[in-house]
MMTF fields as JSON, N, C-alpha, C and O atoms, coordinates in Angstrom:
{
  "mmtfVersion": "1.0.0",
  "mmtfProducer": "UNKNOWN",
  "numBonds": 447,
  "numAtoms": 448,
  "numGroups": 112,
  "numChains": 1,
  "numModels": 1,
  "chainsPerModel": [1],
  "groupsPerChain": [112],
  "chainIdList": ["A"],
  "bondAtomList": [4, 2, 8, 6, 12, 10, 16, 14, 20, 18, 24, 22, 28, 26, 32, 30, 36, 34, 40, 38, 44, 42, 48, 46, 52, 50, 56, 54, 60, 58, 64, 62, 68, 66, 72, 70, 76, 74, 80, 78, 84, 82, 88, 86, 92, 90, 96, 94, 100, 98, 104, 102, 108, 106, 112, 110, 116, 114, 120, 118, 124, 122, 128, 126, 132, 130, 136, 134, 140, 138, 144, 142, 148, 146, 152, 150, 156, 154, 160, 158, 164, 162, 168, 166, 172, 170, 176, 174, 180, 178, 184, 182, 188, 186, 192, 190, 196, 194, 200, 198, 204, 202, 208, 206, 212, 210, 216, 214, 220, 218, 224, 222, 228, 226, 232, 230, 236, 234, 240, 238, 244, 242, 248, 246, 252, 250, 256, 254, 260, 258, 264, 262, 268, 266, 272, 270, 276, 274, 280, 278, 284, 282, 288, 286, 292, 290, 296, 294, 300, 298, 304, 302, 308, 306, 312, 310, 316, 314, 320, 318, 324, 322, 328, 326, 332, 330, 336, 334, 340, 338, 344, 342, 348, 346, 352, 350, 356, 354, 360, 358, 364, 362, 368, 366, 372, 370, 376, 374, 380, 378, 384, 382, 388, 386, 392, 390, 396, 394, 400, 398, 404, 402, 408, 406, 412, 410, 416, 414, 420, 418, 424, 422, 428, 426, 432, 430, 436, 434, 440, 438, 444, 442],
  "bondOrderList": [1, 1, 1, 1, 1, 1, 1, 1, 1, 1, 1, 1, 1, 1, 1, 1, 1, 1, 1, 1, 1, 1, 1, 1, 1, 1, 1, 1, 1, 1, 1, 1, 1, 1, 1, 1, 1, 1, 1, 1, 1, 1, 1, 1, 1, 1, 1, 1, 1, 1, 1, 1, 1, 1, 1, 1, 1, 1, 1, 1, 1, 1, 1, 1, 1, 1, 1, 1, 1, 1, 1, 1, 1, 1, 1, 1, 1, 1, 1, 1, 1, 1, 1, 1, 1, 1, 1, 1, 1, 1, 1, 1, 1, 1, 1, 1, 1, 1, 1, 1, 1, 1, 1, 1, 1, 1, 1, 1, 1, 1, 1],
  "groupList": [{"groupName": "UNK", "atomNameList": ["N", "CA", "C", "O"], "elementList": ["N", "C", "C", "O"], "formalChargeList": [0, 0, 0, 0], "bondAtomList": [1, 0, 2, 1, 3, 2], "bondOrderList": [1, 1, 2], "singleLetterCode": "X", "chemCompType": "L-PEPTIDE LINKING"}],
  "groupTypeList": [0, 0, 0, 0, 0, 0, 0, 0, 0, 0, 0, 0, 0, 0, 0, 0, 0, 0, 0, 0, 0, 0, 0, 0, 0, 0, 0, 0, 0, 0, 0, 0, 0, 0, 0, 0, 0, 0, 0, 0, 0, 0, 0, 0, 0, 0, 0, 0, 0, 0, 0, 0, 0, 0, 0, 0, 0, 0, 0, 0, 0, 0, 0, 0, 0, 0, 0, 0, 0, 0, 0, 0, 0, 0, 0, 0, 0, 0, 0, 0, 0, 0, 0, 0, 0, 0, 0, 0, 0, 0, 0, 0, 0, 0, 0, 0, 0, 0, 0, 0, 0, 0, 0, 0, 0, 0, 0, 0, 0, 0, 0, 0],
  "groupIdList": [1, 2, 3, 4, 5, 6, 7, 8, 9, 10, 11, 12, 13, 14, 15, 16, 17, 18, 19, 20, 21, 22, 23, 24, 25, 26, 27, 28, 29, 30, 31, 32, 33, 34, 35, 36, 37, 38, 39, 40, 41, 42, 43, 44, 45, 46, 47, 48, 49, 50, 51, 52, 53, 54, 55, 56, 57, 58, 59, 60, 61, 62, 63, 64, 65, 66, 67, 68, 69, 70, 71, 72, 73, 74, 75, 76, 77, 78, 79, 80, 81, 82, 83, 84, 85, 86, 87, 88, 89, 90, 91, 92, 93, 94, 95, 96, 97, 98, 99, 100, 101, 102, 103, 104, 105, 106, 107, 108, 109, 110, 111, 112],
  "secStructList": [7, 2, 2, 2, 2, 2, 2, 2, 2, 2, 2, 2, 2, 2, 2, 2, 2, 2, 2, 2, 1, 7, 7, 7, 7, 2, 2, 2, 2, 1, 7, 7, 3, 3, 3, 3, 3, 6, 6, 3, 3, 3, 3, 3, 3, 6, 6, 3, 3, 3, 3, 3, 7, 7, 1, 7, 3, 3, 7, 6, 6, 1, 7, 3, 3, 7, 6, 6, 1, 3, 3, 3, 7, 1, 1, 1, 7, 3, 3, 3, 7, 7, 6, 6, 3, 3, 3, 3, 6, 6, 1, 7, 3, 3, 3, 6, 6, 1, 1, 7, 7, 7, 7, 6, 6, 6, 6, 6, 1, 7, 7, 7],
  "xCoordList": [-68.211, -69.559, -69.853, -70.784, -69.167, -69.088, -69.386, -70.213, -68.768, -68.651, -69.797, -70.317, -70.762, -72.231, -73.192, -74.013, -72.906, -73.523, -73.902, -74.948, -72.72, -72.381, -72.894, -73.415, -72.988, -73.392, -75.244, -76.039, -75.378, -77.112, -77.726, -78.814, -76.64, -77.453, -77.141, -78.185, -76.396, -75.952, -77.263, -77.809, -77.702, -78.517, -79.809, -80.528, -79.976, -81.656, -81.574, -82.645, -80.53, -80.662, -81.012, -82.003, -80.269, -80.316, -82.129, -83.02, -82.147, -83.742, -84.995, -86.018, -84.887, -85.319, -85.375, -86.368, -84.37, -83.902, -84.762, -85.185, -84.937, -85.582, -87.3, -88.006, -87.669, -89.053, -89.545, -90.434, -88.642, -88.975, -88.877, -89.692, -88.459, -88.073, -89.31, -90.207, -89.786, -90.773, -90.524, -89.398, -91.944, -91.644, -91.908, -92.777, -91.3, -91.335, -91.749, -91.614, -92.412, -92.802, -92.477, -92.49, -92.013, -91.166, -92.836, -92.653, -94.116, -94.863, -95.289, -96.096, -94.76, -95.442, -93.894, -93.956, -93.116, -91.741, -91.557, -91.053, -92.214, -92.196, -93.784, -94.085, -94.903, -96.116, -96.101, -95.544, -96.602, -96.709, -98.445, -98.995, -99.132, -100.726, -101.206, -100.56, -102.374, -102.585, -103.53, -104.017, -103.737, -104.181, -105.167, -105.27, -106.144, -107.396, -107.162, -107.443, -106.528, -105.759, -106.59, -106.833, -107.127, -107.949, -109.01, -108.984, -109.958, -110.476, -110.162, -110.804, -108.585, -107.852, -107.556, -107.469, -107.271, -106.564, -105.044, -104.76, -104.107, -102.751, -101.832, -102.079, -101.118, -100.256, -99.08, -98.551, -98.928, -97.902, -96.541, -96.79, -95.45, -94.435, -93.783, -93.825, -93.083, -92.701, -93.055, -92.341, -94.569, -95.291, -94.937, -94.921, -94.665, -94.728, -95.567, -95.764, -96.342, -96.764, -96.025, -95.068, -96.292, -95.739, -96.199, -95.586, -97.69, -98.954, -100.02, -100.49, -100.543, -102.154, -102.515, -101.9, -103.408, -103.85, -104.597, -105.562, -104.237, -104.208, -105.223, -105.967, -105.113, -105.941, -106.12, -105.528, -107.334, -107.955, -106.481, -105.365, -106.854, -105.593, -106.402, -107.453, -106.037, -106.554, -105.355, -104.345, -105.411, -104.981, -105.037, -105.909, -103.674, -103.572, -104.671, -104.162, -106.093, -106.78, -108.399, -109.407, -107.903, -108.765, -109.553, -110.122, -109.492, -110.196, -109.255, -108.132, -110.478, -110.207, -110.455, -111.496, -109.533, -110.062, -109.751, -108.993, -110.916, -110.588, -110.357, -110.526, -110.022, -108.947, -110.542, -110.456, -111.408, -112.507, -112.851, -113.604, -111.842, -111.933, -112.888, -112.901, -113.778, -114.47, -113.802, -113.272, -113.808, -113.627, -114.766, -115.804, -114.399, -115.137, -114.347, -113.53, -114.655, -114.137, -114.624, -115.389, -113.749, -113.461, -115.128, -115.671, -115.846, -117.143, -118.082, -118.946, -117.927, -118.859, -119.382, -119.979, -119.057, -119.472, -118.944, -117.91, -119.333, -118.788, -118.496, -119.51, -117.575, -117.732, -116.874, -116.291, -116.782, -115.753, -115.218, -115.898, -113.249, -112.389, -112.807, -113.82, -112.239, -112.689, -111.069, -110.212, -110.937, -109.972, -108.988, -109.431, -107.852, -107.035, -107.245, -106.939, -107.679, -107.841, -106.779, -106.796, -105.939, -104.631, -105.199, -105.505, -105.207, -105.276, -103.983, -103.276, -103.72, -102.295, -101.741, -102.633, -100.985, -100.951, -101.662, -102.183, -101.83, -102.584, -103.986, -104.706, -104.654, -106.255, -106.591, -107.723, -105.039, -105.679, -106.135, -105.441, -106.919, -107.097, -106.811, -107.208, -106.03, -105.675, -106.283, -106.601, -106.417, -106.966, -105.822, -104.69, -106.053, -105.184, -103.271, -102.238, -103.368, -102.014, -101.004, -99.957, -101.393, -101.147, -100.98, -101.713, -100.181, -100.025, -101.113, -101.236, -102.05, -103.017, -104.061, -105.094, -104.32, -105.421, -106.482, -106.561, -107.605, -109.392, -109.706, -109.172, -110.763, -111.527, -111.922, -112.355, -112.165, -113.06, -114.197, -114.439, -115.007, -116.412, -116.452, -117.542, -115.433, -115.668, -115.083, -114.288, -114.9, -113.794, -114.98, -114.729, -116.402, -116.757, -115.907, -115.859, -115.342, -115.168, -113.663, -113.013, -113.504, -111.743, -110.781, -109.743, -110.54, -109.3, -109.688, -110.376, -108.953, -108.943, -107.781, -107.874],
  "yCoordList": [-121.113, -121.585, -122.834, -122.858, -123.713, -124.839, -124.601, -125.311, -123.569, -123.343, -122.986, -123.436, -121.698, -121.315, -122.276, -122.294, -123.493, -124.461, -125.231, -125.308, -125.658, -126.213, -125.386, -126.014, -124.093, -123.397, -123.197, -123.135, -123.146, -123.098, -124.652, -124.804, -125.881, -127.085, -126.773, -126.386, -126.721, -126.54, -126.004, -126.621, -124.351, -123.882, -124.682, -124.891, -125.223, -125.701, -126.793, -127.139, -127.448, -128.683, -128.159, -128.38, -127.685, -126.915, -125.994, -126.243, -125.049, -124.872, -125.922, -125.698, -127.241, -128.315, -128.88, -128.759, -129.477, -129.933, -129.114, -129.774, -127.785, -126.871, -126.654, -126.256, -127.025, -127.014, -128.55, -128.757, -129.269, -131.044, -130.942, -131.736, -130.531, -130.618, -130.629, -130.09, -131.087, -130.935, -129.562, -129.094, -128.718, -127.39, -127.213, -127.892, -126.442, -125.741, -124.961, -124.206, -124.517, -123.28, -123.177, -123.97, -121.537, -121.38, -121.4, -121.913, -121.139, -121.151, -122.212, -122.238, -123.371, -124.814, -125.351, -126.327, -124.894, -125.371, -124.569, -125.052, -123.191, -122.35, -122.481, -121.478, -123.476, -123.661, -123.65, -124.536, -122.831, -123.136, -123.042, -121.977, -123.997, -123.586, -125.027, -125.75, -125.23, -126.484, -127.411, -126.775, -128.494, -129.485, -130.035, -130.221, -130.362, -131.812, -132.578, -132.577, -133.295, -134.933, -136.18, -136.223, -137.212, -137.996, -137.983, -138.893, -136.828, -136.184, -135.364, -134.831, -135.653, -135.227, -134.187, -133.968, -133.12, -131.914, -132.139, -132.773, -131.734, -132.068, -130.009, -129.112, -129.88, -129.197, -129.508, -130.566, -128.295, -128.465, -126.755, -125.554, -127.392, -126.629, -126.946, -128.084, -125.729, -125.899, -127.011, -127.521, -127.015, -127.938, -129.227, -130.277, -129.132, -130.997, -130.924, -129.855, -132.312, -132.801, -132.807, -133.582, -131.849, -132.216, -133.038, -133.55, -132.926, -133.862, -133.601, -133.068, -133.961, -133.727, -132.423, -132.038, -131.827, -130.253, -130.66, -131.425, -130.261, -130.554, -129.399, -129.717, -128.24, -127.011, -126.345, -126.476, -125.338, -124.495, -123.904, -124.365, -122.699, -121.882, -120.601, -120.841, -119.407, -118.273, -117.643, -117.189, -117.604, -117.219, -115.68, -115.111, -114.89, -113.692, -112.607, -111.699, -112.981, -112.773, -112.585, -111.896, -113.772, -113.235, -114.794, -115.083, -115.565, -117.013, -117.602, -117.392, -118.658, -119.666, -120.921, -121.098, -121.944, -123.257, -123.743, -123.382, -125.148, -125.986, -127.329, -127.598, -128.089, -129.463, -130.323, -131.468, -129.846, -130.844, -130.246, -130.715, -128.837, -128.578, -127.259, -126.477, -127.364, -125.833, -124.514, -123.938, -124.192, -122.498, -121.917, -122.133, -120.557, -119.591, -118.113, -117.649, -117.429, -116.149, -115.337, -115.611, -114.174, -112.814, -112.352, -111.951, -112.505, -111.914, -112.787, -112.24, -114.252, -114.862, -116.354, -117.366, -116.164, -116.944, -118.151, -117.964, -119.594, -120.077, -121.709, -122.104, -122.283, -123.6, -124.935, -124.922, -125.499, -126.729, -127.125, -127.367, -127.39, -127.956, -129.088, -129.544, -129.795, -130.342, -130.949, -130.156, -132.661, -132.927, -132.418, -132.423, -131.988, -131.578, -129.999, -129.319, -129.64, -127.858, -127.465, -128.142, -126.655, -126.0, -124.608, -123.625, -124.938, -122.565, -122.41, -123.262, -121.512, -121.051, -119.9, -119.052, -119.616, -118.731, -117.57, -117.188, -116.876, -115.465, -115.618, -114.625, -117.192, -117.464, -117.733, -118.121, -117.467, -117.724, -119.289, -120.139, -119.652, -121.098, -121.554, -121.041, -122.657, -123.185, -124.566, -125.311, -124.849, -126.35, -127.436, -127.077, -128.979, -129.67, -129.287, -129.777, -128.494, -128.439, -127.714, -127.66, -126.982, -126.38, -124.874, -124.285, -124.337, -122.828, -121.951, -120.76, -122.874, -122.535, -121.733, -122.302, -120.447, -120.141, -120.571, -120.98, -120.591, -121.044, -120.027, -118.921, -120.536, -119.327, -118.47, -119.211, -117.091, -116.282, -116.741, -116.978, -116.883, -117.183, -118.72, -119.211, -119.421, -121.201, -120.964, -121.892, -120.668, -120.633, -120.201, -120.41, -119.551, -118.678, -117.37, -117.005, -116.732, -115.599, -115.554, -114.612, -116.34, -116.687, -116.227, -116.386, -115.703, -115.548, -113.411, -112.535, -113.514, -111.781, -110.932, -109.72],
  "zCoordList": [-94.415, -94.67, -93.846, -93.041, -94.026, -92.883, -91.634, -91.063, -91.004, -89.39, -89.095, -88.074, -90.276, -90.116, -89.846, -88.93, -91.212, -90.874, -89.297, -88.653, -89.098, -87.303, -86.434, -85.512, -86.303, -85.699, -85.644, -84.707, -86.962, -87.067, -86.565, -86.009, -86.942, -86.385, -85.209, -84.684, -84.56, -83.123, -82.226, -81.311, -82.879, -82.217, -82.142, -81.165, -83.852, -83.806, -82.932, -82.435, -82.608, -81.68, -80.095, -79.398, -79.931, -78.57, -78.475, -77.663, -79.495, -79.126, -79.265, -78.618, -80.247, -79.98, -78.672, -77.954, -78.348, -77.016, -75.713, -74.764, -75.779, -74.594, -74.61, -73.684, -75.875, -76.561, -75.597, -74.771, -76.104, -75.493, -74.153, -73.683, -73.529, -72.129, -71.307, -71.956, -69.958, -69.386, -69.076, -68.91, -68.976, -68.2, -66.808, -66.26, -66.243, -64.727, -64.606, -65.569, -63.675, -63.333, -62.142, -61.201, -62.319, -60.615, -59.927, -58.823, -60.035, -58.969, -58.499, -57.57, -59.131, -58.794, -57.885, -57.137, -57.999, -57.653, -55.863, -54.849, -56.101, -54.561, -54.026, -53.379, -54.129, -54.008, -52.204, -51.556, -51.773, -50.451, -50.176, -50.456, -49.715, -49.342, -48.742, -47.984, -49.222, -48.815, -49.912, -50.846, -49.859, -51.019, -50.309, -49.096, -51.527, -50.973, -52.004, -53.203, -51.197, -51.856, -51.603, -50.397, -52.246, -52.023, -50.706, -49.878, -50.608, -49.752, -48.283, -47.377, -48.703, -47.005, -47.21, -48.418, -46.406, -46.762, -46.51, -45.494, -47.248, -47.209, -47.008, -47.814, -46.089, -46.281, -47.451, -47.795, -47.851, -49.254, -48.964, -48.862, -48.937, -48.785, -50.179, -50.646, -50.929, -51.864, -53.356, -54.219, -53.052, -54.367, -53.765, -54.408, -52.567, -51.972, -51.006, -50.428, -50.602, -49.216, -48.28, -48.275, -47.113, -46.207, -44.907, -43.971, -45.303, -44.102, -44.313, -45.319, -43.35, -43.239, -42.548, -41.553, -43.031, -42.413, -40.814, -40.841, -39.817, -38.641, -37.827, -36.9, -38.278, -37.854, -39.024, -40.095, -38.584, -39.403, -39.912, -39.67, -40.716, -41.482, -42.045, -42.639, -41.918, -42.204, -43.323, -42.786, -44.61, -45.707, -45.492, -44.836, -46.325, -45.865, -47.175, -47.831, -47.279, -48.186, -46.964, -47.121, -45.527, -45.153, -44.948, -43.896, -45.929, -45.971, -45.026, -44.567, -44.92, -43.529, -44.074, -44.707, -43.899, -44.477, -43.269, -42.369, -43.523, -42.051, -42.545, -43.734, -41.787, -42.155, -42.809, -43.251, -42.786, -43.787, -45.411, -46.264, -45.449, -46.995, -47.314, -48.265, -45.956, -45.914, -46.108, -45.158, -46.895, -47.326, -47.188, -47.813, -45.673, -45.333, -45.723, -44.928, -46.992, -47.751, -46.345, -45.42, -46.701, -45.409, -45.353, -44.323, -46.746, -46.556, -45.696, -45.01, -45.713, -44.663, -46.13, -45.764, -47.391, -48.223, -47.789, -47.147, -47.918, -47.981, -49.106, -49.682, -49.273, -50.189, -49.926, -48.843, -50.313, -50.148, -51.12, -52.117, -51.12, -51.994, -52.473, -51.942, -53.485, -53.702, -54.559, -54.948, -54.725, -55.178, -56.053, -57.202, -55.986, -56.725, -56.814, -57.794, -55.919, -55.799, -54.878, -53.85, -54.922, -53.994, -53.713, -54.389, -52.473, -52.072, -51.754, -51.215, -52.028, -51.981, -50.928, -50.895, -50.315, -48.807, -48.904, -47.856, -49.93, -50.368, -50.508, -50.408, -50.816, -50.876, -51.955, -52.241, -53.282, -54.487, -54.852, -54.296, -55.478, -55.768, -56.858, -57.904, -56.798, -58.35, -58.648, -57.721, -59.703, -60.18, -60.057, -60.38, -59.537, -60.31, -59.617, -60.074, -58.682, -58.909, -59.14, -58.496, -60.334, -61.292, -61.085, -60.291, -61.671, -62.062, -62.365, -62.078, -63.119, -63.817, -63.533, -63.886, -62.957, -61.935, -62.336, -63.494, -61.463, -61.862, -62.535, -62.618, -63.099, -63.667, -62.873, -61.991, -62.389, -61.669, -61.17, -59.986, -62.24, -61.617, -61.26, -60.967, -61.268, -60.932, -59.402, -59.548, -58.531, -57.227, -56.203, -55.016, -56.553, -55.435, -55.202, -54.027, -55.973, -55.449, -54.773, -54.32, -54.841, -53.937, -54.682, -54.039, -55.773, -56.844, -56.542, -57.068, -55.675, -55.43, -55.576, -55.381]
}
């Protein structure tokens, strides 16, 4: 009866312990696209900065962003990033950073 005991605190500590933990997400950890970081556009390799966006970039979705944040979609639409927005190598757009995709209808049409 003892050993059950040790064993059940054991576990609840341990699933405590993993609850508390900051979480990861492998897509923020393998993030490759590019960022508008205090109005600059920033290249991002693996959810880091690696610089400043230097030339246009054509996403394999078809969109084209250019180093001032302009997003021109494959159809001809077009809009501008805007702080803390990441496109990601495929064109998807995320908020903030984040894993989190945009809403559909908040992106222009970019989440395809």
């Amino acid at each position: 009866m003892k050993n059950h005991r040790v064993v059940t605190l054991t576990a609840a500590i341990l699933l405590s312990a993993s609850l508390l933990a900051p979480s990861v997400r492998a897509a923020d950890a393998n993030a490759d696209g590019i960022m508008m970081h205090d109005g600059k556009m920033m290249t991002m390799k693996d959810g880091k900065a690696t610089g400043p966006m230097e030339n246009s970039m054509t996403m394999s979705n078809g969109a084209t962003v250019t180093s001032d944040g302009t997003v021109k979609m494959k159809d001809g639409t077009e809009t501008h990033m805007t702080d803390g927005q990441m496109m990601m190598m495929d064109g998807h757009m995320m908020k903030g950073g984040n894993s989190g995709m945009m809403d559909r209808g908040s992106t222009g049409g970019m989440n395809h």
